[in-house]
C-alpha positions, 0 to 999 in steps of 0.5 A: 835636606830631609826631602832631598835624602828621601828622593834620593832613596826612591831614585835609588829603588827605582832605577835598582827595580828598573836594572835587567839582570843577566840570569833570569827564569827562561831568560825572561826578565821582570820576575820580582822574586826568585826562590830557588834551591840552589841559591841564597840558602843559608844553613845553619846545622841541618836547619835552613835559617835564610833563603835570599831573593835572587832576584833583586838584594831585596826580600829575603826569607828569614827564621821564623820563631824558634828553631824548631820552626826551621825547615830543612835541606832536601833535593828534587832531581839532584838539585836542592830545595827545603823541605818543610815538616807540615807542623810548624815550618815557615819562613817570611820576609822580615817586613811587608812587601808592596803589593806592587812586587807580586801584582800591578799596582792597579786593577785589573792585577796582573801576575805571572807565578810559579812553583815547583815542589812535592807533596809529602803529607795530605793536609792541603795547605798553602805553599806560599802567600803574600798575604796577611798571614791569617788567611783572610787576604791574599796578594797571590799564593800557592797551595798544595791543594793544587790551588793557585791564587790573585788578590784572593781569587783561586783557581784550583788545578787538581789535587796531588798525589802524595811523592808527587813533584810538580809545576804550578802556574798562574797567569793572568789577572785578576778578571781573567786567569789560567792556571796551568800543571806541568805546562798544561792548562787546566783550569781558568774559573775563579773562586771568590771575589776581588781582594787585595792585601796591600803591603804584607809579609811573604810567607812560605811554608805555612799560610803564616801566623795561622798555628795550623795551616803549614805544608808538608813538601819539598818547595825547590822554586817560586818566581813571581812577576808583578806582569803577565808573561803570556809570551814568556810563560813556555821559557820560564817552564822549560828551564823549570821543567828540564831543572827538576825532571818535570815532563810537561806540555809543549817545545822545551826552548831556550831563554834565546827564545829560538833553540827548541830543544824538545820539539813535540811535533817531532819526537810525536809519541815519545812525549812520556817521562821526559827529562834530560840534561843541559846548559843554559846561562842566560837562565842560571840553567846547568843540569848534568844529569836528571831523572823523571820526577814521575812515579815508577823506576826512571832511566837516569842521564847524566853526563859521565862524571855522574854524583849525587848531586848535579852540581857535583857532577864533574862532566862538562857542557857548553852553553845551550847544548842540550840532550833530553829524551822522552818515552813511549809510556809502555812498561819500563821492565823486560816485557818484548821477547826480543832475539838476536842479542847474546844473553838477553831474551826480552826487551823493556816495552818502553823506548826512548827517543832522544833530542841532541842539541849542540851536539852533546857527546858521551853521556852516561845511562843508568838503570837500577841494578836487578836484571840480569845481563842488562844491556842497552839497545841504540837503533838510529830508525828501528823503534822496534829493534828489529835489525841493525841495533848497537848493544852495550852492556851495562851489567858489568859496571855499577856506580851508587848515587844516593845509596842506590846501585846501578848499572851503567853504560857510557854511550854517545846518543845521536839526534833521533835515535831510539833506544830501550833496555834488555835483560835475560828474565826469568819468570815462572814457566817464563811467563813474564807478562803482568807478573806482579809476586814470585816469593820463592823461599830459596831466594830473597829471604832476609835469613838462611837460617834454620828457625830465624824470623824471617822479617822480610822475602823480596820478589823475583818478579821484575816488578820487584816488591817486598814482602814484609813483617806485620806489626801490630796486626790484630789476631797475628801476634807471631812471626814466620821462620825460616826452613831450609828443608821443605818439600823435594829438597827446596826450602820454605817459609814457615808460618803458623796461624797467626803469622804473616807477611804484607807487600805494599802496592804490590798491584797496579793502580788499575788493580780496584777496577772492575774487569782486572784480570788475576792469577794465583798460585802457592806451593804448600803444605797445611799445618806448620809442622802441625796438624793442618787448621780444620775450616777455611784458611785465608792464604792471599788476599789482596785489599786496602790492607796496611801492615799494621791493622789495629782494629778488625776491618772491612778488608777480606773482600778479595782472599782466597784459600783452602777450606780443609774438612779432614787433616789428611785427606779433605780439603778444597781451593776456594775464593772466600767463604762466600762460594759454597764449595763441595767439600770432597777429596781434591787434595790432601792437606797434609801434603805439598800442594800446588793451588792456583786460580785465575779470573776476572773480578766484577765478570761472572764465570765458572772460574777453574780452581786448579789444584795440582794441574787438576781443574775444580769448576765451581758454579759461576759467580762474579769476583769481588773488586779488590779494595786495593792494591796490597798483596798479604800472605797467610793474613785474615786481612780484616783481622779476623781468625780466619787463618792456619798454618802453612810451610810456604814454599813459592807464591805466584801473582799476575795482574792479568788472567793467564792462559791455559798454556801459560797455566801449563808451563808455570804448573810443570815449574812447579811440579818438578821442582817441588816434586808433586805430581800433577793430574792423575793416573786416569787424566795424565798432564803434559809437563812443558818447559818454557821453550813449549817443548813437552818434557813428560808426554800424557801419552806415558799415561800408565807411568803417571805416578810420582813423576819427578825430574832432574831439570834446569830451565834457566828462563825459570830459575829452575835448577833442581839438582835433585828430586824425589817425589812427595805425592802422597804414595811415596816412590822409592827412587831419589835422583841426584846429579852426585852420589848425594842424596840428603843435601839441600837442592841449593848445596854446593854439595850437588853437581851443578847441570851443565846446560839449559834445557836439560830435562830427566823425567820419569814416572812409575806405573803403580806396581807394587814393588815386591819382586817376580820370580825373575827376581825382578822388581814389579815397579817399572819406571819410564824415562823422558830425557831432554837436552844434552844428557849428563851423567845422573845418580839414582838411589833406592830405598828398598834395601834388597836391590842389588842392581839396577836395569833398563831397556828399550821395553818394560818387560825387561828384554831388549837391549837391556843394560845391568848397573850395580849398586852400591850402597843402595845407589848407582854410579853416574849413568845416563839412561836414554830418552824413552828407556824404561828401568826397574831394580833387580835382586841378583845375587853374585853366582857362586857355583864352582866352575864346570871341569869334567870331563878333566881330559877334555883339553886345550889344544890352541894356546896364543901366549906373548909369554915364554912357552911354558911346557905342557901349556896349554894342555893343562888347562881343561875344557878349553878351545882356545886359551889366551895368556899375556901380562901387559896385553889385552884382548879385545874383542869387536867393538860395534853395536847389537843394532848395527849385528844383522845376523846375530848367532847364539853365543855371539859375543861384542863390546857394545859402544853404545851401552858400554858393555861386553854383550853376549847373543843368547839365541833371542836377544843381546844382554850384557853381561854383568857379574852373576850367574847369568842364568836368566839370560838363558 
C-alpha cells in the first residue's frame, strides 16, 4: 500500500512537470521557474512576504527570518518588481529543490537563466543562487557583479553602473557556456571548476545564510530551464527586453516565432534606447506604455489611457499588435536650428524611428515638461526634417505620471515613419550647443526674497541640473542669499567667503578625458557687500567634489578665478594658482564683471582669459583633466580657504571650447544686461545679437563709454526693461521703458518690449558734463536703435538740465529736436537710429514782448467770430491777425527734408519730429518753449 501511494506521487510529479503551459517566457516552454514581478507577489504592509513560481504550483518564495528581512515593492518600467535593501533581504524556497530544476540531471549540466534587474548599491553580491546558501557551491545564480553561473562555474559579463537596469543570461552547459548582456554575447570563458550542489534551497536576494553577502537592486524576473535554449533564447529576451524597457541586440520576435517586430536590418541605425509597447498572450507579454530603461531623460510611449503603471493603463491592444521605436543615439535636447515651424527654432539631434506591427493606432507621446513651445515633428521619408513634416503640439497638454510632468501629444505613428521633438530655446547669446550651466539669478532661485538662504538655483540650460546647498563642507559653514537688486537692475546671489553651492553631474561622462574642451563665464561683483578678499578667489571649479566634503581633499585641480591685489582697482582671471600671472590693472574688483575663459584640457596653448570682452594672453600651458564631472560655484572644493565673497549674478558653463564669435554674442547678452562696458574706449567691441546683426558698431569708437541698451532678444531670455551703466566712471543717464527708474528690471512695474530683436543702444563720448556757453551739456551721447522702435523714458541725473535734445550731428545743429523734462526725465520719445543727443539748460524766456512802435497796426484780420470794431486795428505790430474759438490754424504739414528751397523764416509742422520748425537762414529747428535765441 505504502509502495503504491508513493508511485502514484511520482506519477503525479511526473506528467504535472510534463504539462505545456499556455504563457510562457517568449513562448518558449520548459522554464522550470519563473519569478516575475507582476505575478505571485503576495504583500504584506509594504513587505513583500511571498513571491510564487509561475511556472509550476511548486517552489515558492518565502519569508526569510524576521520581518525586517522583508523586501519591498518597486517598478522598472511600470511593471512591478521587489526590491532588496542590500543588508538583510532575501527570500528562499521553503525547502530544497532537486538540482534537476535548475540544471540536467547529468553532466555535461545544461541550463537556460535569465535575469532582469537594477543595481542600486555597489557591493557586487548574488542576485539569485541555487546553492547552499554559504557560497561554497552553486547549482546556477546570478550576481550583480555582472556574473552568471553553472554547477559553480562563472562567467563574468561586465560589472553595472549604479541605476543601471539590465538582461542577464546564460546559456549553455557546464563545459561550454555564453553569457550574454542585453542580448549581446559578451563572454564565454569560465572561472572555476565543475561542482554541483545537489538538492538545495533557492535563494534571492542574498547568497542565503551568509549574514553579508546581499544585493542591493531591484530584481523584476528570473526564469530558469533545466535546458538550453539555443533557438528560444532570442524569444524569452525580446518578450523581456519590450517588458522592462531594455534595448537589446538583435530582431524583437514574438512567442509565434514569426512576428518580427523589431527588425535590425531595417530600421539600421535607429537601434538606440529602443522601447515600445505590445501585446503578446502566449507570453503573458501586455505592455502599454514603456520608457528606455537607459540613462538620460527618455521619450515615453504609451497607449493614451496613460497611468502610473502599465497594468493601470486604461487603452487597449490586440494580441501581437506591437509598436516600438528606436533612436539614432544623437542628443536628446534641442540642438539642430530647424526652420519653417511657427514658435520653435531648433530641433532635438535624436530622431526616432518606429516599427508599427498590427496596425496599433493613436498612442500618446511624452517628454518632460521644460521646453518651451515643444512640438512633435512626424515625417514619413525625411529623417532630416527638411520638408513635408506634421507638427503637433504638445506644450499645451501636461499629465503627471509618477510625480513627474509632461507634455503630451496623441498622435498615430505609421510604419517607417521618423519623428523627433522641437522647442524655441534660449541660451546665452543663443548659443546652445554643449551648454551644460546657465544660473541666472532672475530665475530658478528656491526664494525671491530679499535676504533668504538660497538652498537651491536651477539651470536654464536645456541640460537641466541644480545647483544645490552645501552640507557639512569643511571651511564653508555659511549660506548664500538672495538680492533682489545687483547690478543694472537684475538681481543676484550672494555669497560671502565661506558660502557656496554644488551641481552633481553637471559635465558629461567624457568630461575627465583628456581633449575636452570648456568655457566659462560669471557675472559678479568681488566682495559680498564687503571689501573684496585680497589673494586668489576660487569662483568654478569642476572635480570629484561631493556636497558634503568632510575632510580637505585632492579635489581643486580644475578651478578658476580671480586673483585680487588691491580692492578697488587690481585684479586678474586666472586658471589656478599654478599659472603665474601679472597681476596689473585688468579689472577692478569692486565692480561688476564680466570673467570668462575657454580651453582644452590636456592641450598646451596660450589660452585668452577674457575679462570684460578684453583678451588677457597668458603664456602657454596645458589645462589639467577634470577629476570629475560636478561643477561648484564660489567652493575651495578641496576644502581649503582658498575663497572670498562674490554677488553672483550669472554663470555660464559649455562642454566644448566656444568660438570667437559665439565668445561675441554671449558677451553682448551679458554686457547689456547687466550694464557693463566691454573693450575700451581706444579697443571698442561690436555688440551682436543673436541673430548675428551688430546692435552697437566698434566704428562709434569716441562713443564707447558706458554703453548700455534697452533690449529684448527673445532667443536669449533678455528682457532688459531698463539700464543704466555700472562701468566704474558712472553716466549720468537711466533708460527706461516707463517713467520708472528704481524698480527692479523684473517689476511689473516696467513696460514690457513689444518685439523681438529690438535693440536701443547708446554710449557717451567721455566729455565732461559741464555745460558750454550755448548752455549745452559737453557730454554727447550716440544712438543705435534696432528693430521696430517703441517709445523710451531717459532720465538724468544732473539736476540742471532743463531739456533734452538730439539731432543728426553731434554739435547739435541739424535737425535737431528739444524734449522738455520734467522731474529730471523725458516723456515717452523715440530717437532715430544714428541720432546723437545731449542735455541742455534752457530757461523759459521771460522778456516782455516787443510793442513799439504802438502805431504800427494790423490792417488784415480773418475772424469766424463777429466782426468786432476796431478789430484788427487794435492789435500792434501785426501782419495778419487770426481769431476764432472752435477752429485752429494749421499750417504745411510736410518734412525739413522734402523743403528744397528753404527761406528764412519759413515755417512747417515736421511729421517726422513732430513739431512746428522755423527755417532761420542756415538750418530748421523746432521750436520749443524758450527765448529761442540760440537758433538765431
Amino acid at each position: 500500500m505504502k509502495k503504491t501511494n508513493t508511485l502514484v506521487s511520482i506519477f503525479l510529479i511526473t506528467n504535472m512537470l510534463m504539462l505545456t503551459k499556455a504563457q510562457n517566457p517568449g513562448g518558449i516552454p520548459g522554464n522550470q521557474l519563473w519569478y516575475k514581478g507582476d505575478a505571485g507577489i503576495t504583500t504584506a504592509g509594504s513587505n513583500v512576504i511571498a513571491w510564487n513560481n509561475s511556472s509550476y504550483n511548486l517552489y515558492h518564495l518565502v519569508q526569510q527570518s524576521t520581518a525586517a528581512t522583508l523586501p519591498t515593492p518597486s517598478y522598472i518600467n511600470f511593471n512591478p518588481a521587489v526590491r532588496f535593501d542590500g543588508i538583510d533581504d532575501r527570500l528562499a524556497t521553503s525547502s530544497g529543490i532537486p538540482q534537476n530544476v535548475t540544471t540536467t540531471s547529468a553532466s555535461p549540466y545544461a541550463t537556460s537563466q535569465y535575469v532582469v534587474y537594477r543595481k542600486l548599491g555597489p557591493a557586487m553580491n548574488p542576485l539569485y543562487s541555487h546553492s547552499d546558501g554559504a557560497g561554497g557551491t552553486w547549482n546556477v545564480g546570478g550576481n550583480s557583479d555582472g556574473g552568471m553561473l553553472i554547477t559553480n562555474r562563472s562567467i563574468i559579463t561586465s560589472a553595472p553602473a549604479i541605476n543601471e537596469t539590465r538582461l542577464q543570461s546564460l546559456d549553455g552547459s557546464s563545459n561550454s557556456a555564453v553569457a550574454y548582456l542585453n542580448g549581446t554575447a559578451s563572454a564565454n570563458g569560465f572561472n572555476n571548476g565543475t561542482a554541483t550542489a545537489g538538492t538545495k534551497n533557492f535563494w534571492i536576494g542574498g547568497e542565503g545564510t551568509s549574514t553579508n553577502k546581499f544585493a542591493n537592486a531591484d530584481i523584476a524576473e528570473i526564469i530558469v530551464y533545466n535546458t538550453t535554449q539555443t533557438v528560444g533564447r532570442p524569444q524569452i529576451e525580446s518578450y523581456l527586453s519590450l517588458k522592462y524597457g531594455i534595448t537589446k541586440s538583435g530582431n524583437y520576435i514574438a512567442s509565434n516565432g514569426t512576428t518580427n517586430y523589431w527588425n535590425t536590418s531595417a530600421n539600421a541605425g535607429y537601434l538606440s534606447n529602443i522601447t515600445g509597447i505590445g501585446r503578446d498572450d502566449n507570453s503573458a507579454l501586455y505592455q502599454k506604455q514603456s520608457m528606455s530603461t537607459n540613462s538620460g531623460q527618455q521619450i515615453l510611449i504609451g497607449l493614451t489611457g496613460m497611468a502610473n503603471t502599465s497594468a493601470s493603463n486604461s487603452g487597449t491592444l490586440a494580441n501581437l499588435q506591437f509598436l516600438v521605436v528606436g533612436d539614432n543615439g544623437a542628443t536628446k535636447s534641442p540642438s539642430v536650428a530647424i526652420s519653417g515651424i511657427a514658435g520653435v527654432n531648433y530641433r532635438f539631434a535624436s530622431v526616432w524611428k518606429t516599427q508599427n506591427t498590427g496596425s496599433v493606432g493613436t498612442v500618446r507621446m511624452m517628454w518632460p515638461q521644460g521646453l518651451k513651445n515643444l512640438k512633435l515633428v512626424q515625417n514619413t521619408s525625411d529623417p532630416t526634417f527638411t520638408t513635408g513634416n506634421t507638427v503637433t503640439d504638445m506644450s499645451a497638454n501636461t499629465q503627471t505620471i509618477n510625480g513627474v510632468v509632461y507634455n503630451y501629444a496623441d498622435v498615430t505613428l505609421t510604419d517607417g515613419q521618423y519623428f523627433t521633438l522641437a522647442a524655441f530655446v534660449q541660451a546665452p547669446g543663443g548659443v546652445v550647443s554643449n551648454l551644460q550651466v546657465w544660473n541666472k539669478a532672475d530665475s530658478g532661485t528656491n526664494t525671491t526674497t530679499e535676504g533668504s538662504t538660497v538652498t537651491s538655483w536651477n539651470s536654464s540650460a536645456v541640460a537641466g541640473g541644480q545647483l544645490q546647498a552645501l552640507s557639512g563642507f569643511i571651511n564653508h559653514p555659511s549660506s548664500p542669499t538672495f538680492m533682489n537688486l545687483g547690478s543694472n537692475f537684475n538681481p543676484a546671489v550672494r555669497m560671502v567667503a565661506g558660502a557656496g553651492l554644488g551641481m552633481l553631474n553637471a559635465f558629461s561622462t567624457t568630461a575627465t578625458t583628456s581633449g575636452t574642451g570648456g568655457s566659462f563665464y560669471t557675472v559678479s561683483k568681488a566682495g559680498a557687500g564687503s571689501s573684496p578678499t585680497l589673494g586668489y578667489n576660487v569662483q568654478m571649479n569642476i572635480s570629484g567634489a561631493p556636497l558634503n566634503l568632510s575632510l580637505i581633499s585632492a579635489y581643486n585641480f580644475a578651478e578658476m578665478g580671480p586673483f585680487i591685489t588691491t580692492a578697488t582697482t587690481s585684479g586678474v582671471f586666472t586658471w589656478d594658482t599654478s599659472i603665474d600671472r601679472a597681476a596689473v590693472n585688468l579689472f577692478n574688483p569692486a565692480n561688476t564683471n564680466i570673467l570668462g575663459w575657454a580651453y582644452t584640457t590636456g592641450v598646451a596653448s596660450a589660452y585668452p582669459y577674457r575679462i570684460n570682452g578684453k583678451s588677457d594672453v597668458p603664456i602657454s600651458f596645458t589645462p589639467r583633466l577634470f577629476t570629475g564631472r560636478n561643477f561648484h560655484l564660489n567652493t575651495d572644493t578641496d576644502g581649503g580657504l582658498e575663497r572670498g565673497g562674490f554677488d553672483y549674478q550669472e554663470t555660464i558653463a559649455y562642454e566644448r571650447q566656444i568660438t570667437s564669435t559665439e565668445q561675441n554674442r554671449i558677451e553682448s547678452y551679458l554686457a547689456l544686461k547687466y550694464g557693463v562696458t566691454l573693450g575700451t574706449f581706444a579697443s571698442p567691441v561690436n555688440y551682436t545679437s543673436t541673430n548675428g546683426t551688430t546692435v552697437w558698431s566698434a566704428a562709434a569708437s569716441s562713443y564707447h563709454t558706458n554703453v548700455i541698451g534697452i533690449a529684448r532678444d527673445d532667443m536669449e531670455g533678455l528682457h532688459q526693461r531698463i539700464s543704466k551703466s555700472h562701468d566704474a566712471t558712472a553716466d549720468i543717464i537711466t533708460i527706461s521703458t516707463n517713467n520708472n527708474f528704481t524698480a527692479t528690471n523684473t517689476s511689473a512695474n516696467h513696460t514690457d518690449i513689444a518685439n523681438d530683436q529690438f535693440y536701443f543702444v547708446t554710449g557717451n563720448n567721455g566729455a565732461s558734463t559741464t555745460y558750454n556757453a550755448q548752455n549745452l551739456m559737453n557730454r554727447r551721447w550716440k544712438v543705435q536703435s534696432t528693430g521696430t522702435a517703441q517709445n523710451l523714458f531717459i532720465r538724468t541725473s544732473d539736476i540742471q538740465a532743463t531739456f533734452l535734445l538730439y539731432a543728426d550731428d553731434a554739435a547739435m545743429t541739424t535737425n535737431v529736436v528739444n524734449v522738455q523734462l520734467t522731474g529730471s526725465a523725458t516723456p515717452g520719445i523715440q530717437i532715430p537710429n544714428g541720432k546723437f543727443f545731449t542735455f541742455a539748460k534752457f530757461s523759459h524766456c521771460t522778456k516782455d514782448p516787443n510793442t513799439s512802435p504802438s502805431d504800427v497796426i494790423t490792417k488784415i484780420g480773418i475772424t469766424i467770430q463777429t466782426k468786432q470794431s476796431g478789430w484788427p486795428e487794435n492789435i500792434p505790430n501785426g501782419a495778419v491777425a487770426l481769431e476764432s474759438k472752435t477752429k485752429g490754424f494749421v499750417i504745411t504739414r510736410t518734412t525739413s527734408a522734402s523743403i528744397a528751397n528753404p527761406v528764412e523764416g519759413m515755417l512747417i509742422y515736421d511729421t517726422t519730429d513732430r513739431c512746428i520748425k522755423l527755417y532761420n537762414g542756415a538750418v530748421w529747428h523746432c521750436v520749443v518753449r524758450s527765448c529761442n535765441e540760440t537758433f538765431n
